[in-house]
matplotlib code that plots the C-alpha trace (Angstrom):
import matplotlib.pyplot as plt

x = [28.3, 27.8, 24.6, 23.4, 25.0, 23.3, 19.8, 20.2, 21.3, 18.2, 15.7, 17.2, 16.9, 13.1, 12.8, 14.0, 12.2, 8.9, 7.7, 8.3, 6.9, 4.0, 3.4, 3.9, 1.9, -1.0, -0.6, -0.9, 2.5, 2.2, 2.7, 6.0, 7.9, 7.6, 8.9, 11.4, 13.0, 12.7, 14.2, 17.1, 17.4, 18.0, 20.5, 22.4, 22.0, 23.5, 26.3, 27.4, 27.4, 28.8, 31.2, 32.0, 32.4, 34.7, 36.8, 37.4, 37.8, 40.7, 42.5, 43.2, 43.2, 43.4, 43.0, 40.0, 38.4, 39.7, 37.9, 34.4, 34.1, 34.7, 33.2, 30.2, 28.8, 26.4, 27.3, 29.3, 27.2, 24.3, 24.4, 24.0, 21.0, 19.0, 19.6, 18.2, 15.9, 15.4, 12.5, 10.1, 10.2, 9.6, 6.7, 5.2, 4.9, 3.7, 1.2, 0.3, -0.2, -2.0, -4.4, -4.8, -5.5, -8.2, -10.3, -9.9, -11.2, -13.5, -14.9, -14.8, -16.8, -19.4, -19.9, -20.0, -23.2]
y = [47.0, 49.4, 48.0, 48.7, 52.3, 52.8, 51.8, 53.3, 56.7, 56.9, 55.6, 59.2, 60.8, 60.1, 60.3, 64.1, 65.2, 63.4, 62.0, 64.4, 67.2, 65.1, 64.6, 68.6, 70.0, 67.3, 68.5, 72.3, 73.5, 76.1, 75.4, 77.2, 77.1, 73.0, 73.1, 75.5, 73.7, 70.5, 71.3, 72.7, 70.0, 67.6, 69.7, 69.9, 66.1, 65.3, 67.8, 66.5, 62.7, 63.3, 66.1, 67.1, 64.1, 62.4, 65.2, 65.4, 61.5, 62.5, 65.1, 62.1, 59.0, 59.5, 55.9, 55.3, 58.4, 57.2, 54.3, 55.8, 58.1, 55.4, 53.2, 54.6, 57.9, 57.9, 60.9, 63.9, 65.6, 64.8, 68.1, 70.3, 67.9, 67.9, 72.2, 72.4, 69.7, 68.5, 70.7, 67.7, 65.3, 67.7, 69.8, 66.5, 65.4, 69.0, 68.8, 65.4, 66.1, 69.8, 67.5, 64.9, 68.2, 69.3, 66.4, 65.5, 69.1, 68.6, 65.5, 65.7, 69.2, 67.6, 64.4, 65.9, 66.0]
z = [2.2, -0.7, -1.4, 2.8, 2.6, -0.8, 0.5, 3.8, 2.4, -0.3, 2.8, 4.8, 2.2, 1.3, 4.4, 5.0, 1.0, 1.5, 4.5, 6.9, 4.6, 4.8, 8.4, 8.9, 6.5, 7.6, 11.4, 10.4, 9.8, 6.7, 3.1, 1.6, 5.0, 5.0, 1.3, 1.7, 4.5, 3.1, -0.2, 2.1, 3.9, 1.3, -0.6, 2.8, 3.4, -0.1, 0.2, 3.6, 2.3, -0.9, -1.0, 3.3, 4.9, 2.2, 2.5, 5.5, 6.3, 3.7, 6.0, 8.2, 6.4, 2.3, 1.5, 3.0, 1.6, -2.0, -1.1, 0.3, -2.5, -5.1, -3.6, -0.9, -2.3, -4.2, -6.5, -6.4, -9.2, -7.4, -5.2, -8.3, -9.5, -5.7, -5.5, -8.9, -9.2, -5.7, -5.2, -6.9, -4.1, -1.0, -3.2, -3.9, -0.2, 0.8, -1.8, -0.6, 3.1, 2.4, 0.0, 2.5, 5.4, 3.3, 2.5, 6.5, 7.7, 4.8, 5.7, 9.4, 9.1, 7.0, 9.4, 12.6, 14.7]

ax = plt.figure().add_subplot(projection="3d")
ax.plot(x, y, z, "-o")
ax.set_aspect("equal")
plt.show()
């Protein structure tokens, strides 16, 4: 079960950093705004998983959220690493997707009759 949460929770999270960043930016959306929000997003995905929701499964059941933070999330430290540090992953798929943008307008403009 840990091992399903952990891959499930890393795919989301890849998922919200990188991919979607991608897709945006390579459909027109501008450059900062797509990183901002992304780098955002992911800081508010990790906080939610790792520090809100185990807390507040503890409000009404304490054993089970001694078991799901031991046992289910992923880090707790992890929040202060993704808001100082998570900017790599969404800059790298903005950077990706506005690449990818340009050759296309590039290469399209140059082959069109």
């Amino acid at each position: 079960m840990h091992t399903a949460f952990a891959i499930a929770y890393n795919l989301a999270l890849g998922l919200i950093a990188c991919v979607y960043q991608f897709v945006s930016v390579l459909r027109g959306r501008r450059f900062v705004r797509t990183f901002l929000e992304a780098w955002i997003a992911a800081v508010v995905f990790v906080a939610f998983f790792s520090l809100a929701l185990p807390f507040t499964i503890g409000i009404f059941c304490p054993s089970v959220a001694d078991e799901i933070i031991f046992h289910c999330v992923p880090d707790g430290p992890f929040v202060f690493a993704i808001a100082f540090l998570g900017w790599i992953y969404p800059l790298l798929g903005v950077s990706l997707g506005y690449g990818c943008r340009h050759l296309w307008k590039r290469h399209c403009e140059k082959n069109t009759p």
